[in-house]
C-alpha positions, 0 to 999 in steps of 0.5 A: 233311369235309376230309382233308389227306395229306402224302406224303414219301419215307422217310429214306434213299430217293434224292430226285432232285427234292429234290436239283435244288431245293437245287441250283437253290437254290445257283446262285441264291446260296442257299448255305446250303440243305444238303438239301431234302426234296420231298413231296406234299399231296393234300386230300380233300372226304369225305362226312361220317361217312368214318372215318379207317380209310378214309382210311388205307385210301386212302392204302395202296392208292393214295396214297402208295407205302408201300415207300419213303415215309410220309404223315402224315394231318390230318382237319379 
């Protein structure tokens, strides 16, 4: 089983590399980029019969540092 978990800081949390890319993207003539967002992706090959409970359990212990950002789960 595969598991993909999006990882993004929250709203309101500074994001020092989102901000160098919009900037980047502005000195490369890309005017109309007015914020950019950077997260993660982290795929998981899951022995079958790994619930969901465990994957949320992952990502609170270790994968996505919860006091400042959010992640979304797709299992598949």
């Amino acid at each position: 089983m595969k598991a993909r978990v999006y990882v993004m800081l929250k709203n309101g949390v500074l994001d020092p590399q989102g901000e160098a890319v919009r900037h980047a993207l502005g000195s490369l003539g890309f005017d109309g980029v007015e914020g950019v967002r950077q997260g993660k992706v982290i795929e998981l090959d899951l022995a079958e019969g790994t619930t969901e409970a465990t994957v949320i359990e992952m990502c609170e212990k270790l994968l996505a540092n919860t006091v400042i950002e959010s992640y979304k789960i797709e299992l598949g």
